[in-house]
C-alpha positions in Angstrom: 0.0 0.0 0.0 1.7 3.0 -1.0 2.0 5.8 1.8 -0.4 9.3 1.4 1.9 12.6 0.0 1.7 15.3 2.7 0.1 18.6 0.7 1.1 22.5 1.2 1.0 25.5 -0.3 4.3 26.6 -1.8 5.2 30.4 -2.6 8.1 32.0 -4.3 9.8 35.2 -3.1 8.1 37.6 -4.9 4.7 36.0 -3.5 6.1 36.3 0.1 6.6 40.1 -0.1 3.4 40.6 -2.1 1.3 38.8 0.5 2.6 41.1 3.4 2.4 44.2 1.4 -1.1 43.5 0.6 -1.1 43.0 4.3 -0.5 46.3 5.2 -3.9 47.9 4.7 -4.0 50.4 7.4 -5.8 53.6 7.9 -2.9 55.6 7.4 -2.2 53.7 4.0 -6.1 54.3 2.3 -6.5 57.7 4.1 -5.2 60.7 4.3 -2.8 61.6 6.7 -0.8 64.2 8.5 2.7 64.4 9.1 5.0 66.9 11.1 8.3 67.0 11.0 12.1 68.8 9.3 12.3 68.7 5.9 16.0 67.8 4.2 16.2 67.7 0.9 17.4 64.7 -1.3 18.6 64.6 -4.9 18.9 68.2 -6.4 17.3 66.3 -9.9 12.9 65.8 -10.1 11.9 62.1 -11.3 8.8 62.5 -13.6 7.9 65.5 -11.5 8.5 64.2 -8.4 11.6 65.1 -6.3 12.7 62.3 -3.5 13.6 63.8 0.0 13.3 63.4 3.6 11.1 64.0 6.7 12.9 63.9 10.0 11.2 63.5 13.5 12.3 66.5 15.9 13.4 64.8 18.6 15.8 62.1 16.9 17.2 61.3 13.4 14.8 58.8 12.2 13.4 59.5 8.6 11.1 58.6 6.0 11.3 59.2 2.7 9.0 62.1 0.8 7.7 62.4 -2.3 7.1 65.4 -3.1 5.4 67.3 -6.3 7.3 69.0 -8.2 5.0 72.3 -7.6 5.5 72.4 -4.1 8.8 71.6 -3.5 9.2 74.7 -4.8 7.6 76.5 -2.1 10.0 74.0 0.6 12.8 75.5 2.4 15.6 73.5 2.9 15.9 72.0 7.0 12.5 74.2 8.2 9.6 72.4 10.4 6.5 72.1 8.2 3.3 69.7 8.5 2.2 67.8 5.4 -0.6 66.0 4.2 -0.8 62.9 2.0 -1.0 59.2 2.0 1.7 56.7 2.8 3.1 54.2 -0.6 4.3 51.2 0.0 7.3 50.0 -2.1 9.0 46.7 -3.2 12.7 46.8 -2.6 14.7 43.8 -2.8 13.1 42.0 0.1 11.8 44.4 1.9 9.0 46.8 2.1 10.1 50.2 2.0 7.5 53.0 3.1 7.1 56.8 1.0 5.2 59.6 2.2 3.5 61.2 -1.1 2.5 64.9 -0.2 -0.6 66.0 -1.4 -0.4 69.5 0.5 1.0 71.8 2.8 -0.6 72.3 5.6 1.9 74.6 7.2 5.1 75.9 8.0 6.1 76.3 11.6 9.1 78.5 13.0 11.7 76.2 13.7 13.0 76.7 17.0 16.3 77.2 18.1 17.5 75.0 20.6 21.1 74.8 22.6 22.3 72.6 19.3 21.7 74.9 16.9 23.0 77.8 19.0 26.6 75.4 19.0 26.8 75.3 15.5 26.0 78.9 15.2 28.9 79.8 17.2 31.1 77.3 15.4 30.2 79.2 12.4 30.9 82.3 13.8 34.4 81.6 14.7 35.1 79.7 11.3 33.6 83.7 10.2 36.0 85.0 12.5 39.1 83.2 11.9 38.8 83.7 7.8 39.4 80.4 5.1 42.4 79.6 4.0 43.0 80.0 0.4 43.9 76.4 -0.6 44.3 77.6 -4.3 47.1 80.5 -3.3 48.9 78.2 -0.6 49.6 75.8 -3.2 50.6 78.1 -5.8 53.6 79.2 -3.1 53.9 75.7 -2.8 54.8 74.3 -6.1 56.4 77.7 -7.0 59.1 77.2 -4.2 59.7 73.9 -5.6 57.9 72.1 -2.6 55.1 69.1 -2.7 52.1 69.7 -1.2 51.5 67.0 2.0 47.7 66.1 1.7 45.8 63.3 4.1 42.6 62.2 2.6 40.4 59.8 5.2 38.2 57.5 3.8 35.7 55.0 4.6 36.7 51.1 5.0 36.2 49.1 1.6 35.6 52.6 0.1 35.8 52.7 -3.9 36.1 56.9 -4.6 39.6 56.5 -3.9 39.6 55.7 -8.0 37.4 58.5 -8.7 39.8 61.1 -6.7 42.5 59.7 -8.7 40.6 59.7 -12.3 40.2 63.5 -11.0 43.9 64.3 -10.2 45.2 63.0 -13.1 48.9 63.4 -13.8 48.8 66.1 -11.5 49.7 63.2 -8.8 53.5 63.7 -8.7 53.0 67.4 -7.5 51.1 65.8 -3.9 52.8 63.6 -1.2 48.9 61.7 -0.8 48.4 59.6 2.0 45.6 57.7 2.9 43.4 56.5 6.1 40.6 54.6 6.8 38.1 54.4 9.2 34.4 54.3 10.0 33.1 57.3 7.9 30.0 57.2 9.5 30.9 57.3 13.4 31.8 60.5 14.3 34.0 58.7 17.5 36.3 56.4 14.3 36.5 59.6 12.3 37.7 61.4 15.4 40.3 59.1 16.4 41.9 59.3 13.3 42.0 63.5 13.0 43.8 63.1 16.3 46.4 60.9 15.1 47.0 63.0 11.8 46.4 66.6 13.0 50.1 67.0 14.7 52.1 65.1 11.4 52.3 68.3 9.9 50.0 67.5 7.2 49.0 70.5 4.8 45.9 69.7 3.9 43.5 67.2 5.3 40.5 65.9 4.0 37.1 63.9 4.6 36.6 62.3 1.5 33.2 60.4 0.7 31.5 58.5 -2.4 27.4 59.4 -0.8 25.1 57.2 1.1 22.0 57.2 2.5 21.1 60.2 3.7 20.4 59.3 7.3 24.2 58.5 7.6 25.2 62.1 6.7 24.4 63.2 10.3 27.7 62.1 11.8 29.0 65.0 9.8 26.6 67.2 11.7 28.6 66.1 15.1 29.3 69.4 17.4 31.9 67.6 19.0 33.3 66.6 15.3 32.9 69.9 14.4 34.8 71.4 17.4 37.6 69.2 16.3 37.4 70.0 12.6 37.6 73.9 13.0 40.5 73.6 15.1 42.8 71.3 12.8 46.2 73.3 11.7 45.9 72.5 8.4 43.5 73.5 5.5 40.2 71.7 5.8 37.9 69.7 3.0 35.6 67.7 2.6 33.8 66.0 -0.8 31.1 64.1 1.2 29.5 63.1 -1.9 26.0 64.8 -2.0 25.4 68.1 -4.4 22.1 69.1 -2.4 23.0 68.5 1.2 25.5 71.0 3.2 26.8 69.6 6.6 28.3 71.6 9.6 31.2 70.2 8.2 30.9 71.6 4.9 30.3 74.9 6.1 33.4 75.0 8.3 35.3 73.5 5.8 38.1 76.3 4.2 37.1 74.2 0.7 34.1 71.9 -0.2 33.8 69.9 -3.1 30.3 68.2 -3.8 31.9 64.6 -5.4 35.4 63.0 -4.8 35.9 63.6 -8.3 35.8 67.1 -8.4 38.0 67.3 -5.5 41.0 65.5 -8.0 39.5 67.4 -10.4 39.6 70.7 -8.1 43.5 70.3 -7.4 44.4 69.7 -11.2 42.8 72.5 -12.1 45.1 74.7 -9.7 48.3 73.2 -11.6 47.1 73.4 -14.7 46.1 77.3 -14.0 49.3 77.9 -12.8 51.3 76.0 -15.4 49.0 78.1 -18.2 49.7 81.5 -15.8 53.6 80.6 -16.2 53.3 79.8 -19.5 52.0 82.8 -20.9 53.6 85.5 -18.4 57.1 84.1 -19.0 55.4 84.5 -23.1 54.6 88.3 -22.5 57.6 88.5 -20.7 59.7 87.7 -23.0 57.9 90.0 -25.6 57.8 92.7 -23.4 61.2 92.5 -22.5 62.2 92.3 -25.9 60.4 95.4 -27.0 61.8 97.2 -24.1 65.6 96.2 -24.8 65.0 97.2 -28.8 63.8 100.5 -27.6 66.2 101.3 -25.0 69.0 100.2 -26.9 67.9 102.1 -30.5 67.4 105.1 -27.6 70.6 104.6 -26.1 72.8 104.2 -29.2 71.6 107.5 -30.6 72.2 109.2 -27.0 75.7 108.1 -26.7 76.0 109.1 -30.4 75.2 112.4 -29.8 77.2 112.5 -26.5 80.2 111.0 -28.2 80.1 113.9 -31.0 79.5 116.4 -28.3 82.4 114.7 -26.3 84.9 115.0 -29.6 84.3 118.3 -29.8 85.1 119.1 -26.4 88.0 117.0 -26.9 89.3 119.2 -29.2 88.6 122.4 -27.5 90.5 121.2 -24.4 93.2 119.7 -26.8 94.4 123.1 -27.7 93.8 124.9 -24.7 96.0 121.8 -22.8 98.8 122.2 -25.9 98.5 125.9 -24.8 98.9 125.5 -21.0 101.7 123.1 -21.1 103.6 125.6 -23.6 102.8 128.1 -20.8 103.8 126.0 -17.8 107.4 125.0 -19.4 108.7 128.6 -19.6 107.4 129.1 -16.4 108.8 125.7 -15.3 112.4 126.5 -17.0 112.5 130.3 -15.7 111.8 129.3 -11.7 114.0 125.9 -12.5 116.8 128.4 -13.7 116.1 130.5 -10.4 116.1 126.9 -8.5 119.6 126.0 -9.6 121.1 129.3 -8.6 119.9 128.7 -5.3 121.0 124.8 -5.1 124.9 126.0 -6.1 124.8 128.8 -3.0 123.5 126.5 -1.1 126.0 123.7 -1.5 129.2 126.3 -1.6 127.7 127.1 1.9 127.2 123.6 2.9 130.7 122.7 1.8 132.2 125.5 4.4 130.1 125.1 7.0 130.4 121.0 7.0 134.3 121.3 6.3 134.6 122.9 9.7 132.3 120.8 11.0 133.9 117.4 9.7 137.6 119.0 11.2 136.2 119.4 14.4 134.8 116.2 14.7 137.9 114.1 13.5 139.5 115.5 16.3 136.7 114.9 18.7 137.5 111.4 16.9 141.0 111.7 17.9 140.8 112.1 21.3 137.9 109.6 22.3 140.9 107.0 20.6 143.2 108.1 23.0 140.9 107.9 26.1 139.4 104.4 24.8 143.4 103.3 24.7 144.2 104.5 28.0 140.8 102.4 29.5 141.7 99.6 27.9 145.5 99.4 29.5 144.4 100.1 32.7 141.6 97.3 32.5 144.5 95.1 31.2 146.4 95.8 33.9 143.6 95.1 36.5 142.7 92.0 35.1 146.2 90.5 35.7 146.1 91.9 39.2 142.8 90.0 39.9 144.3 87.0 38.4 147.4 87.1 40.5 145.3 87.7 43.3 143.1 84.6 42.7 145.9 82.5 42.1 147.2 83.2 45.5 144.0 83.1 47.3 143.6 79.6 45.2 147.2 78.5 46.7 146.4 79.0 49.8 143.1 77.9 49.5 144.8 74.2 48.6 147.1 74.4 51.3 144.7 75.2 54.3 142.9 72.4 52.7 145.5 69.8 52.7 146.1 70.7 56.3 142.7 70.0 57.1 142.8 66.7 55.7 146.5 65.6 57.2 144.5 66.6 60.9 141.4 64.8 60.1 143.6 61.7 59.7 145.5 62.2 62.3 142.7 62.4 63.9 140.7 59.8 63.0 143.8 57.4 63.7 143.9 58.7 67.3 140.0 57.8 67.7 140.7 54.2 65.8 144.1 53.8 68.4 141.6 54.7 71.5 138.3 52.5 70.5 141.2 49.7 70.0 143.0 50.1 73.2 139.6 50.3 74.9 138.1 46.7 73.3 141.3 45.4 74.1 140.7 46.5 77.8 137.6 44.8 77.7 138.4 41.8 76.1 141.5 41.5 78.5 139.6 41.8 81.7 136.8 39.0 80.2 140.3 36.2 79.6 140.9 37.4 83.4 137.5 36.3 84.5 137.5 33.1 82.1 141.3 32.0 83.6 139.9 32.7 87.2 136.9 30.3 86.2 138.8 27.6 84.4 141.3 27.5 87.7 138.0 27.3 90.2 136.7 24.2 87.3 140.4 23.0 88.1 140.2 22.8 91.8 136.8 21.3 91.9 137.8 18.5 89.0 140.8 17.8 92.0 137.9 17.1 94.6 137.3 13.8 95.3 133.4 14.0 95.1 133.1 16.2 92.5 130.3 16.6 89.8 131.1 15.5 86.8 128.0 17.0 84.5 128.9 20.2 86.2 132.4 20.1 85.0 131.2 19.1 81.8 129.0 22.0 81.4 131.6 23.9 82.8 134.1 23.3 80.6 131.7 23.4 77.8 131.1 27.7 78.9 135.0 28.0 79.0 135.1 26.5 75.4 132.4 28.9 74.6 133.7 31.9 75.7 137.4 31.3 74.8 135.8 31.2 70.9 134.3 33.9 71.2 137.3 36.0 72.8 139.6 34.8 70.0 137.1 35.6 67.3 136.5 38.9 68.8 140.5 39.3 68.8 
């Protein structure tokens, strides 16, 4: 018996999603609703008349999507509080169900109010007011025209792709940066924090937040105060290309350069080379024209001037040719009269010389004459005192010798009468010790004699005598 086949019903995705959809079917879906909350723009571009933004809550960041007629977006201002009417459209995406607010009016427009938030970022703005851009376009002009690269940091997102499209941008304007690169979490404000910190004391030039779009839900990191408060006070020059063409973040306002797309950023810094290299270009051009026309025309002035000046100057030559021929005529018979007068002088004046230095030269040589004599009479008399002295010395020498040689015979003498005296005395002392040793050796004798005498004490006895009689004669 063969077994029964369980039945059931069997559904593919797309019935799945359809069943819940048709699910749905609440009062807010059929009806007419109203909804209160900011309005953001999306796209800048209308889709069959319809542009595609966003309706945030007031209290958070949640969202929904708007679809709104082209007709009234036109009366919409950007990030103001209004309260719509229209129905809710459900949408198929992938698998889910995603929810759209079509407008069908405005109901109103309510002041937005100001709250401690937006008060921050108005004071962030301020000071960004206060303390001026910097001009990224004329800091790297200085740059590449003192030969120097530009130092850039751009931070991207992890597994981001608009690295590519910053390049595409670039170009070959590459080799004129020193690009590096960091990634982190692009959408939490904490991960992009971290890494400003690490970067912002490297000595970067530029740093930049770099972004390829994205929901827009996920642009509100970049609307961070305490992000911001970082961002404004980074050393370098500030940019960001966050990706979106309609939507302006804190960020991008206290940026000193924004670029909607990654692209144009690349595209943004090629341009500055290529204007400068184009600038270069044609002023070293007109330069070179200019300076051309100016050194024609100085020269063509300056050759007739100095041909006029050199005629003039000929002339003059001339003139003071003939008066200097005329002078020099005048000043050599002047010259030859007072050199005439001159001589006169000079031959008196020698014939006076001669007498008076004749006399003079007499009177001298006798002067001469007699220093001679007294130098002659010094010198015999010094003569004749040096020999004294040396006679004298001699003498003193002689006797000198003599009172020492007498000194030397008494010290001997001398010295034998202390040897004779020590001698006489040892030998007193030596003579009186035999006494003492003969006196014992004849006491030894008289008891060797006695009948009951000791014989280890004549031993020992005559042991000492043999003793002392060494000694004695080695003394001796």
């Amino acid at each position: 018996m063969q077994g029964i086949e369980p039945t059931y019903q069997i559904y593919s995705p797309a019935a799945v999603i359809g069943l819940f959809n048709n699910a749905l079917k609440l009062n807010a879906t059929v009806n007419l609703i109203y909804l209160k909350g900011r309005y953001s723009y999306g796209g800048g571009k209308a889709y069959v008349n319809y542009y595609y933004d966003f309706l945030y809550s007031e209290s958070d960041s949640t969202s929904i999507g708007v679809k709104m007629p082209g007709l009234l977006r036109s009366k919409i201002v950007n990030n103001e509080l209004y309260t719509l009417r229209g129905f809710i459209e459900k949408r198929i995406k992938n698998s889910s169900i995603e929810l759209v607010f079509v407008v069908d009016e405005i109901i109103a427009q309510e002041e937005k109010a100001v709250s401690e938030e937006d008060l921050k970022r108005y004071d962030l703005i301020q000071r960004k007011l206060e303390q001026g851009s910097r001009d990224l376009e004329t800091f790297i002009r200085n740059k590449i025209l003192q030969s120097e690269k530009v130092r850039i940091a751009n931070v991207f997102g992890h597994n981001a792709i608009v690295q590519k499209d910053f390049y595409e941008g670039l170009d070959v304007s590459s080799k004129d940066f020193d690009i590096d690169e960091y990634t982190c979490n692009i959408t939490s404000a904490t991960s992009v924090s971290d890494v400003l910190s690490r970067i912002s004391d490297t000595g970067y030039d530029v740093i930049a937040l770099v972004r390829g779009g994205g929901d827009k839900q996920s642009f509100e990191v970049f609307n961070s105060l305490s992000l911001a408060e970082q961002f404004i006070a980074l050393p370098s020059i500030t940019i960001t290309a966050l990706g979106h063409t309609a939507d302006e973040t804190l960020l991008d306002k206290l940026a000193d350069k924004r670029y909607h797309l990654p692209h144009d950023y690349g595209a943004g810094l090629h341009s500055i080379l290529n204007k400068l290299t184009e600038e270069k270009s044609n002023s070293r051009a007109l330069l070179i024209e200019e300076v051309r026309k100016d050194v024609s025309k100085q020269f063509v002035e300056q050759v007739t001037t100095l041909t006029g000046q050199l005629k003039k100057k000929n002339e003059e030559f001339a003139e003071a040719q003939k008066t200097f021929k005329e002078q020099v005529e005048l000043q050599t018979k002047t010259f030859n009269a007072q050199l005439k007068v001159r001589n006169e002088e000079v031959e008196k004046l020698k014939k006076e010389i001669s007498d008076t230095y004749g006399k003079q030269v007499q009177t001298l040589t006798e002067q001469l004459a007699k220093r001679n004599e007294d130098v002659q009479k010094l010198q015999e008399n010094a003569a004749k005192q040096i020999q004294e002295l040396n006679t004298h010395f001699t003498a003193q020498q002689k006797q000198r010798q003599e009172e020492m040689e007498a000194g030397r015979k008494e010290i001997a003498a001398l010295y034998e009468k202390n040897m004779q005296s020590a001698i006489n005395e040892k030998t007193a002392a030596l003579q009186a010790g035999l006494d003492m040793v003969q006196q014992e050796n004849k006491r030894l004798l008289k008891q060797v004699q006695e009948p009951k005498a000791d014989y280890i004490r004549l031993i020992i006895a005559a042991v000492i005598a043999l003793v002392i009689g060494f000694i004695l004669a080695k003394t001796i």
